[in-house]
C-alpha positions as CSV (number, residue, x, y, z in Angstrom):
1,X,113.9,124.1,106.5
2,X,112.1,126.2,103.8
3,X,110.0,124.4,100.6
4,X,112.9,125.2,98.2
5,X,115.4,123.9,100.3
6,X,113.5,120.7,101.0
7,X,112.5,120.5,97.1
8,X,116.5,120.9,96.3
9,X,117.9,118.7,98.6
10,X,115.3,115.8,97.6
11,X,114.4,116.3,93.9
12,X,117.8,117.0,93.3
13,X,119.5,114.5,94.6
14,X,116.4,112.1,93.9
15,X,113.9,111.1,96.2
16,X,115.5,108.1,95.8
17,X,119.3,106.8,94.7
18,X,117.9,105.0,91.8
19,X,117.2,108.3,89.8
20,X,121.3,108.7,89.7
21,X,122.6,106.5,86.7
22,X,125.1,103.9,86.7
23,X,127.0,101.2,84.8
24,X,124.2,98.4,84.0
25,X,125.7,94.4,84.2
26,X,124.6,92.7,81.4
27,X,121.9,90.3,82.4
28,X,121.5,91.8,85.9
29,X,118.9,89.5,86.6
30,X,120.7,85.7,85.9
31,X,120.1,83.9,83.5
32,X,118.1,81.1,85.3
33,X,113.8,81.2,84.6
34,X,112.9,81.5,88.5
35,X,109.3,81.5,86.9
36,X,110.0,78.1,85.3
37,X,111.5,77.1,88.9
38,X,108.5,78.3,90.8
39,X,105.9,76.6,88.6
40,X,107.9,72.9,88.7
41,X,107.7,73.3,92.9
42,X,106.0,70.9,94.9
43,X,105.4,73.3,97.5
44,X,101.8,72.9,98.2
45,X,102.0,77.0,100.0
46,X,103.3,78.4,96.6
47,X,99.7,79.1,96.0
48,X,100.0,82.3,98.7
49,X,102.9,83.6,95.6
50,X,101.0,82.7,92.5
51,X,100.1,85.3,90.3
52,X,96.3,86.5,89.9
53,X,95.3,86.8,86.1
54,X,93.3,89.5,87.0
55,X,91.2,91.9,89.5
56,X,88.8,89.7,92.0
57,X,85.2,90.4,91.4
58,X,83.0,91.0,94.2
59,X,82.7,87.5,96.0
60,X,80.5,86.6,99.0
61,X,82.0,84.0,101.4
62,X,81.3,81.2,103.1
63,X,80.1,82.3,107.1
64,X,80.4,80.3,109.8
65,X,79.2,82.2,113.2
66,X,78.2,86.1,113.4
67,X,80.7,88.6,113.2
68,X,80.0,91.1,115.8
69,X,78.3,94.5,115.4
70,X,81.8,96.3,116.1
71,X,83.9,94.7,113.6
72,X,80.9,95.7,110.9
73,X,82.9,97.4,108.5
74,X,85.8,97.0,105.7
75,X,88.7,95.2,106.9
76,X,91.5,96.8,103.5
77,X,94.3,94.3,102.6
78,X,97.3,94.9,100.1
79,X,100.4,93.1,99.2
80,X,102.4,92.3,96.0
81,X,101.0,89.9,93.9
82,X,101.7,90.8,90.1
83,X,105.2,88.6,90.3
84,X,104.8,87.3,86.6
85,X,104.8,88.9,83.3
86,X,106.0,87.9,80.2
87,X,107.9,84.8,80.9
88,X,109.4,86.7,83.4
89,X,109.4,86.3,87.5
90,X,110.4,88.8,90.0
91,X,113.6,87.8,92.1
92,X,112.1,89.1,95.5
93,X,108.2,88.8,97.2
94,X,108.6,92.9,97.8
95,X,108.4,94.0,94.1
96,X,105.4,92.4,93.0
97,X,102.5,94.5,91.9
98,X,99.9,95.5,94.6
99,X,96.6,94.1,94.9
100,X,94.1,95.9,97.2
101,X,91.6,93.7,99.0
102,X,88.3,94.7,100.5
103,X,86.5,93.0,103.3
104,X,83.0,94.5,103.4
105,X,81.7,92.6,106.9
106,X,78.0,92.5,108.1
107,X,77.0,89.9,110.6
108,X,76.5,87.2,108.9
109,X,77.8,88.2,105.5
110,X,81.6,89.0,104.1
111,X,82.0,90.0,100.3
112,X,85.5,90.2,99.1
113,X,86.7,91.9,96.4
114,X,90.3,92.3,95.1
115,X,91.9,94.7,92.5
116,X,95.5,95.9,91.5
117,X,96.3,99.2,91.9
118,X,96.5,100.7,88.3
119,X,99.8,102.5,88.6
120,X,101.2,104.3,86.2
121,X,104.2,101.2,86.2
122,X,102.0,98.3,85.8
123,X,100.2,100.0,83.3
124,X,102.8,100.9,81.0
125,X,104.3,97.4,81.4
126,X,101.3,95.5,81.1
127,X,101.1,97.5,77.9
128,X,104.5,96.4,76.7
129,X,104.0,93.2,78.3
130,X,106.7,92.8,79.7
131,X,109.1,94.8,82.7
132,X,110.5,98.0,81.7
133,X,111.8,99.4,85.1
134,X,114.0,97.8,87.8
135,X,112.4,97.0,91.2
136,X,113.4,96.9,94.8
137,X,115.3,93.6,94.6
138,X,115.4,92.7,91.0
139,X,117.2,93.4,87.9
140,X,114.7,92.7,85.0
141,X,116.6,92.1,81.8
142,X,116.3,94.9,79.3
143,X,114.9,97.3,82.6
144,X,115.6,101.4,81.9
145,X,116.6,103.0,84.5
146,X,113.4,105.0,86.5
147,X,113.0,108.6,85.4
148,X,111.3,109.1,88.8
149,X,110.6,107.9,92.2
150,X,107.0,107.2,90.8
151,X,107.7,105.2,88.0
152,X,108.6,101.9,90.0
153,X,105.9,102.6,92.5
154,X,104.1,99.6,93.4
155,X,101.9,100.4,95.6
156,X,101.8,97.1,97.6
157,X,102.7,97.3,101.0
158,X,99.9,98.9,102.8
159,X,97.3,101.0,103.2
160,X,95.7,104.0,105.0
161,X,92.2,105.0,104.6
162,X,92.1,109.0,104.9
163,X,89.0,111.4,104.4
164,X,87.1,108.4,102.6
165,X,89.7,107.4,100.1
166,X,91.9,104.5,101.1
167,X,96.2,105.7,100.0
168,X,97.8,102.4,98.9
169,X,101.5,103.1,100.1
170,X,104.7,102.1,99.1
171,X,108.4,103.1,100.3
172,X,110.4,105.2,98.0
173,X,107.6,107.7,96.1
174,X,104.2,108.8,96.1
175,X,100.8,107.4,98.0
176,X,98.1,106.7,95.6
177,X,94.7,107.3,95.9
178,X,92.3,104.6,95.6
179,X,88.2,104.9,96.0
180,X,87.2,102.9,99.0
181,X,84.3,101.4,97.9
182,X,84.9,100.3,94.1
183,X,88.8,100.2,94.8
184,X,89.4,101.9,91.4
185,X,92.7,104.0,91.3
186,X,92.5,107.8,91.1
187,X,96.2,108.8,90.9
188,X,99.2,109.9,92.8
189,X,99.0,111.7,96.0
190,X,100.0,114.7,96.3
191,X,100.4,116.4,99.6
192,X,101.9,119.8,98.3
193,X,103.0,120.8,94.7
194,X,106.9,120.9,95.5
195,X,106.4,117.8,97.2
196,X,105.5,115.5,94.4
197,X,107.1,112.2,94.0
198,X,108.6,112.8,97.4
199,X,108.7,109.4,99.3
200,X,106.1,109.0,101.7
201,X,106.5,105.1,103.8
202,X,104.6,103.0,104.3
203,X,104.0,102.7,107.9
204,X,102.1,105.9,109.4
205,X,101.0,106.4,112.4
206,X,97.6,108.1,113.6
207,X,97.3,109.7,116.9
208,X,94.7,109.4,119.1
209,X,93.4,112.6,118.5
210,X,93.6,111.9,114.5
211,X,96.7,113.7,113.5
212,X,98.6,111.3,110.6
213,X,103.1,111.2,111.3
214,X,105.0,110.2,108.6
215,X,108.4,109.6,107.4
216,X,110.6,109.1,103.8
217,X,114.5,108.0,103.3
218,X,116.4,108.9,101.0
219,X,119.2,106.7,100.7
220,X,121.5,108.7,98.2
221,X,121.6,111.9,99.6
222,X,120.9,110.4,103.8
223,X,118.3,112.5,104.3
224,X,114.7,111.8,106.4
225,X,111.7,113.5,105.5
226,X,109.0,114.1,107.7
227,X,105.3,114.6,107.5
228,X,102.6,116.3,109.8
229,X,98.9,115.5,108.8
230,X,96.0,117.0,110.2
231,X,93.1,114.8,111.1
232,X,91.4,116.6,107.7
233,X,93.9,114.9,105.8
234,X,96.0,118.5,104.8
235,X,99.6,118.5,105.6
236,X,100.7,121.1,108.1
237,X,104.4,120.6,108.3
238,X,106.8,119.0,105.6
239,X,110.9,119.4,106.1
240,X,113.6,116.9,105.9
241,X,116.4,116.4,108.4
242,X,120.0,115.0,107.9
243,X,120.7,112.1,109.6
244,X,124.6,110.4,108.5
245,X,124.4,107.0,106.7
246,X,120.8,106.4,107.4
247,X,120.0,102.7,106.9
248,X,116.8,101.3,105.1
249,X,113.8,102.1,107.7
250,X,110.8,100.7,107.1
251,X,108.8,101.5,110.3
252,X,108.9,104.3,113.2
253,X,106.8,104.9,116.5
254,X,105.5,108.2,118.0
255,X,104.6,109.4,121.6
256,X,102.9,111.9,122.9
257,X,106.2,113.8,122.5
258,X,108.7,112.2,120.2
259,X,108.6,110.4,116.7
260,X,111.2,107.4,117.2
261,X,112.8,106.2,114.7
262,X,114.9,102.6,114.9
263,X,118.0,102.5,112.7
264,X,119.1,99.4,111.8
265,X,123.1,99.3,110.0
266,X,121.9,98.2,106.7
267,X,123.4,101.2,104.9
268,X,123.5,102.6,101.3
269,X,126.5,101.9,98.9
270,X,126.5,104.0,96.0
271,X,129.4,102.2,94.5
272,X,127.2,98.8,95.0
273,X,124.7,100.7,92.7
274,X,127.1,102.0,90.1
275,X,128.0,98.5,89.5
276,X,124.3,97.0,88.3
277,X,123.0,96.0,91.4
278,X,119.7,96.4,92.5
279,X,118.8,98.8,95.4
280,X,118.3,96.1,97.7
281,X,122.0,94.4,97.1
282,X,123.2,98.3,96.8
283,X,123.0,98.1,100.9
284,X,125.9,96.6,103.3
285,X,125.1,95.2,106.9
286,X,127.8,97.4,108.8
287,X,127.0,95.5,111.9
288,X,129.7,98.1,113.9
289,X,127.1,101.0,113.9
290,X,125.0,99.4,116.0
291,X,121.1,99.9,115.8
292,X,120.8,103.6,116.4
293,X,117.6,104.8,118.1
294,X,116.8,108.6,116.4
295,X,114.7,110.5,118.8
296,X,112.8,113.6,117.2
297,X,111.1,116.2,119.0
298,X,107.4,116.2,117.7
299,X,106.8,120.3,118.0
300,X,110.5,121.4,117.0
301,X,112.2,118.8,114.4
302,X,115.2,120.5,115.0
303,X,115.8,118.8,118.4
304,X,117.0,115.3,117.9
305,X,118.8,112.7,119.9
306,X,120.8,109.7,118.9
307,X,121.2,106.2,121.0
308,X,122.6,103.1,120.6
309,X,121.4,99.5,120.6
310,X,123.1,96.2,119.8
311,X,122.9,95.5,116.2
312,X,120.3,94.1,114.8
313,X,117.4,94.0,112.0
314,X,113.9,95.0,111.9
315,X,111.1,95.6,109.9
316,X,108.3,96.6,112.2
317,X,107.7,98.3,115.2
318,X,104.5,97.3,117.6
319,X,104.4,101.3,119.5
320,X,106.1,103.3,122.1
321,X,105.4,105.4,124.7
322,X,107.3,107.4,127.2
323,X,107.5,108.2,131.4
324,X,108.9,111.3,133.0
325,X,111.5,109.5,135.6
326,X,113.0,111.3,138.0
327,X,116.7,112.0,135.9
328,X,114.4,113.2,132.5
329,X,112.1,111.4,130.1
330,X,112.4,107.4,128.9
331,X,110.9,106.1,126.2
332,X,109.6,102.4,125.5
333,X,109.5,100.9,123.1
334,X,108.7,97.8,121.3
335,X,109.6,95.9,118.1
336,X,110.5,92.7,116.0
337,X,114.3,92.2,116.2
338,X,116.2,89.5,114.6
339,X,120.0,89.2,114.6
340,X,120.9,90.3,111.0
341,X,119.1,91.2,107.3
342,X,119.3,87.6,106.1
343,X,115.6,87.5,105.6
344,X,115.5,90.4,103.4
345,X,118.1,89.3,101.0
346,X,117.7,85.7,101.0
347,X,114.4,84.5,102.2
348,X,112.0,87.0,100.9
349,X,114.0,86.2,97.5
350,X,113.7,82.3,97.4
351,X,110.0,82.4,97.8
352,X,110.2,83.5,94.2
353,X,111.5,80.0,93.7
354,X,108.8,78.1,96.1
355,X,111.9,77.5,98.7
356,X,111.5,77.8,102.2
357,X,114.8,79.1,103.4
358,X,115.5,79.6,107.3
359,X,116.1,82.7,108.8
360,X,117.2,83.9,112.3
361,X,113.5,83.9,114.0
362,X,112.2,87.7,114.8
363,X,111.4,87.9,118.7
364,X,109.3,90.3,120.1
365,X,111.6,92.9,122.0
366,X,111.2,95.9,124.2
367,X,113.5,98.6,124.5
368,X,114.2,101.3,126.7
369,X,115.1,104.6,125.7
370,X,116.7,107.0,128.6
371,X,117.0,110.6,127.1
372,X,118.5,112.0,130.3
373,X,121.5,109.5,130.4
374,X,121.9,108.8,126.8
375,X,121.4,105.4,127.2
376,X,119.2,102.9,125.3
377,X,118.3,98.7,126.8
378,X,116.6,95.9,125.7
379,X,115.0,93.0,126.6
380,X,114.5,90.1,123.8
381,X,111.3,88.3,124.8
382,X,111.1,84.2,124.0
383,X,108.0,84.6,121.3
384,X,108.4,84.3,117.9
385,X,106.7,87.4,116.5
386,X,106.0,89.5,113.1
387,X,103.0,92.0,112.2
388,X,102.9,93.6,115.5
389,X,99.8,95.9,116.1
390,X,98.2,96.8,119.1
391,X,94.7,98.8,119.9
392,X,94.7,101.9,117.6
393,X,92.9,103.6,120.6
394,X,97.0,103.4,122.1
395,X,99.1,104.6,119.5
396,X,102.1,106.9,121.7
397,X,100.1,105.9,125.2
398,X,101.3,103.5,127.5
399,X,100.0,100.0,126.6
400,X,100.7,96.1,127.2
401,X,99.2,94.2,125.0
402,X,100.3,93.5,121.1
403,X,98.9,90.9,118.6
404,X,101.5,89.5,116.6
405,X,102.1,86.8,114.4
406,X,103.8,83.6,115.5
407,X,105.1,80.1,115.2
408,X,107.3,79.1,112.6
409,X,107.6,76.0,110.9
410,X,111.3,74.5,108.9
411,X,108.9,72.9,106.0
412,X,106.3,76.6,105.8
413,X,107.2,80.0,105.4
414,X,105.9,82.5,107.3
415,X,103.9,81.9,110.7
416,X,101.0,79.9,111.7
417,X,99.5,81.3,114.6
418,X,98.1,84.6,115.9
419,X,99.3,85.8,119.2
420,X,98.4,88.6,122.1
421,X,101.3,89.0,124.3
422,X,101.9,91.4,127.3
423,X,104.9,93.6,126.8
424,X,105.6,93.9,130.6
425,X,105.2,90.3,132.1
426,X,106.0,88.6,128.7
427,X,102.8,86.1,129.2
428,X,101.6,85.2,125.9
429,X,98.1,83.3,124.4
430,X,97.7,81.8,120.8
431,X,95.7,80.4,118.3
432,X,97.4,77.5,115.8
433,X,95.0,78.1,112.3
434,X,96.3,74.6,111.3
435,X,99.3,72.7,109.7
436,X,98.2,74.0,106.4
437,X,97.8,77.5,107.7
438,X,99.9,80.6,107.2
439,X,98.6,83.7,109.2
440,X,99.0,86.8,107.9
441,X,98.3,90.4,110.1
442,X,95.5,90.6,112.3
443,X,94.2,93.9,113.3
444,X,92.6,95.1,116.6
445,X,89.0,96.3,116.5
446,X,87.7,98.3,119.4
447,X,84.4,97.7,121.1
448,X,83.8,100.7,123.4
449,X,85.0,100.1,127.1
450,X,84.8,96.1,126.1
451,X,87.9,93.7,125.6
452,X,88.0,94.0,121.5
453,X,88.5,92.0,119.0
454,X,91.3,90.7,116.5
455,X,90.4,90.8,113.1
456,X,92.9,89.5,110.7
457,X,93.3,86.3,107.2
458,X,95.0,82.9,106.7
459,X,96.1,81.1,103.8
460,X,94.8,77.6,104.3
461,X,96.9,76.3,101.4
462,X,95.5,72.7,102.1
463,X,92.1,73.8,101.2
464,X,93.0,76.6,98.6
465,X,91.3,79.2,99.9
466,X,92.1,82.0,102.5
467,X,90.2,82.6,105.3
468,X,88.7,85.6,107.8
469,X,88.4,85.2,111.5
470,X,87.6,87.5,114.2
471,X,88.9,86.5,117.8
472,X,87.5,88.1,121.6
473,X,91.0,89.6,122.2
474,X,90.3,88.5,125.8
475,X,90.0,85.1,124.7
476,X,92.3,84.9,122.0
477,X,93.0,81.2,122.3
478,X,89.3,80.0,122.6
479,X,89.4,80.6,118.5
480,X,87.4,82.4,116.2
481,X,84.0,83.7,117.3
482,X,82.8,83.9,113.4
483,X,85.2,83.1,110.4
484,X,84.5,83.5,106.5
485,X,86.1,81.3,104.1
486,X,86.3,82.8,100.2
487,X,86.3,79.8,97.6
488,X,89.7,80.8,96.4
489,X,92.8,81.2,97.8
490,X,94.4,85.0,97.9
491,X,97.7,85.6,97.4
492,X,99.9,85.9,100.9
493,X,100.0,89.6,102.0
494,X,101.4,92.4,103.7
495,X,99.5,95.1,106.3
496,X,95.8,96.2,106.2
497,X,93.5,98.5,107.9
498,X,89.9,97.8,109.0
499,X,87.1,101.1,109.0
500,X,84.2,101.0,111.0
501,X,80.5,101.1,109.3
């Protein structure tokens, strides 16, 4: 597909279906005060949804143990935090304001520091003081619609450091620069002139050999854009491919051949959107489409293969990797799978409110994609699971073991132990932080030809404060080899990134 082409069929349509306008509801948002609701909660975990004042000044923490020469480095953090603003509370966890956290590690010392990403949105609304745009999931009142992709960016749900800048990411629009080591914001990203504002996810993955894959939806006009990044951090290949009622993706996979994209049948409804809603309720769970698997040749984009899996939901995807078997190519691949969207809509909303709200559980599940027969399989493995991530040394290759999240709790959200499972033979080790513990993602750090080590926070709510560990990912159940405890509690986040010394 030529630039113009790709610039007409995205900027025109918008990048995303919130540039089209609509009939606005009245008081789109309720008329309860879900900020006055979370502040009378009793929860003692609302403290991982509380709103920071302020950027974190640099902090040193509390050591206990010596973190080891490998993981000396910067361990990046991000996730929505700015949920408050005049009077006013976000209806869902995804559209608060990002906050980027840095983890500068050295032996025996940690400093933290933490600072929101000075979009142009927050800026212009901490001006006003007050919301002037909608957001993923909520309808502030008196909110204009966006006049671009980029003027609801949020920039909060991870990150990925490139050519010494860290990109804070978001779904729907631009990446946005941030310097590494002072966290300030430089601006929007902007991998090619006709490609500004275009959205660029969340969730890229890095070869072994450096090169950056990337992916976009838009919802309105169902199309998937794709990115190819050299190692240099310039684009070599933008285009964007049809693909009919393409769902809300949020993560993909590559192999050394294929990008793989899992489709669950949360769809787009326009008419949903005409009517007021926000994008979130503008989708439908069409449970009848299954979850399609989208196959994409890596060299020609143009070759593409559809399969079909029971339905299901998913957020993230751990990696895949493919065989050559004697009928033609399969493809493996593994993911978190739960049995509908409920926790998008509802329980990633009530936190807003301090209410723990039960969901079908995630499970760690591998699937099996056979490109000669057209047929896709999976097997649903018994471990709770979220954050999957697995030795970026891996990413497309044949591996077996993932750290995840795990253990859920009817009175907590989120998990409260870390786990390292092996794909093939399902065995499975864990640390429990604590009753008062919610884990958040933990990262893999590679140690030349030697086991590794897990790197990842907790929110130890009963303490208020949130705390660094660093596992042997051979011995992940032993507990932490070194941990550093900040003397505040951070607000509960999404995916991170750790860069060597």
């Amino acid at each position: 597909m030529q630039r113009r082409e790709l610039l007409r069929l995205l900027a025109g349509t918008g990048a995303l279906p919130l540039l089209a306008p609509w009939a606005r509801a009245a008081g789109a948002a309720g008329e309860e005060n879900w900020q006055a609701q979370f502040e009378a909660a009793d929860a003692p975990w609302k403290i991982g949804f509380a709103t920071p004042p302020g950027d974190l000044p640099p902090t040193r923490a509390t050591v206990r143990g010596r973190f080891p020469d490998a993981v000396a480095g910067t361990l990046f953090r991000v996730g929505p935090t700015g949920h408050d603003l005049g009077g006013e509370r976000y209806h869902h966890w995804f559209d608060g304001d990002g906050m980027v956290h840095r983890f500068a590690i050295a032996g025996g010392e940690v400093l933290h520091q933490g600072r929101y990403v000075a979009t142009p949105k927050r800026v212009a609304e901490l001006r006003a003081g007050r919301r002037l745009v909608e957001a993923f999931g909520t309808v502030p009142p008196g909110a204009e619609p966006p006049a671009s992709p980029d003027a609801m960016n949020v920039a909060n749900t991870s990150v990925l450091p490139l050519q010494g800048e860290v990109l804070a990411l978001w779904e729907g629009g631009s990446a946005t620069r941030l310097d590494a080591r002072t966290l300030e914001t430089l601006g929007l990203k902007t991998w090619r002139a006709d490609l500004a504002g275009m959205p660029f996810s969340a969730h890229p993955k890095v070869d072994p050999d450096g090169t950056v894959w990337n992916f976009g939806v838009s919802s309105g006009a169902s199309l998937l854009a794709l990115y190819e990044i050299a190692p240099e951090g310039t684009l070599r290949r933008a285009a964007a491919v049809p693909v009919p009622e393409l769902p809300m993706v949020h993560d993909f996979a590559v192999t050394e051949r294929h990008l793989v994209f899992l489709m669950p049948p949360l769809v787009y409804d326009g008419k949903r959107k005409e009517a007021g809603a926000s994008f979130l309720d503008a989708h439908v769970w069409r449970p009848e489409l299954g979850m399609r698997a989208l196959v994409v040749d890596k060299r020609d984009w143009e070759r593409r293969q559809l399969l079909t899996l029971p339905a299901g939901f998913l957020f993230h995807v751990g990696n895949a990797w493919e065989e050559d078997a004697p009928r033609g190519p399969r493809i493996h691949v593994d993911y978190v799978r739960t049995e509908d969207a409920e926790s998008v809509f509802t329980t990633n909303r009530e936190l807003m409110r301090a209410r723990r709200v039960r969901q079908n559980e995630p499970r760690l599940t591998v699937a099996t994609l056979d490109l000669a027969a057209g047929r896709a399989t999976q097997k649903v493995l018994p471990q709770e699971a979220e954050f999957p991530r697995i030795d970026p040394r891996r990413v497309g290759l044949r591996h077996r073991q993932v750290i995840h999240a795990t253990l859920t709790r009817p009175d907590v959200p989120g998990f409260q132990a870390v786990a390292r499972t092996d794909v093939e033979s399902g065995r499975s080790e864990r640390f429990v932080h604590g009753a008062q513990s919610i884990v958040e993602e933990h990262v893999f750090v590679p140690d030349g030809r030697k086991p590794g080590w897990v790197l990842g926070t907790s929110l130890d709510f009963g303490r208020k404060c949130t705390v660094l560990s660093c596992f042997a990912a051979d011995h992940l159940a032993a507990g932490p080899v070194a941990q550093a405890t900040l003397p505040y509690a951070l607000p509960l986040g999404l995916h991170g990134a750790f860069v060597k010394a």
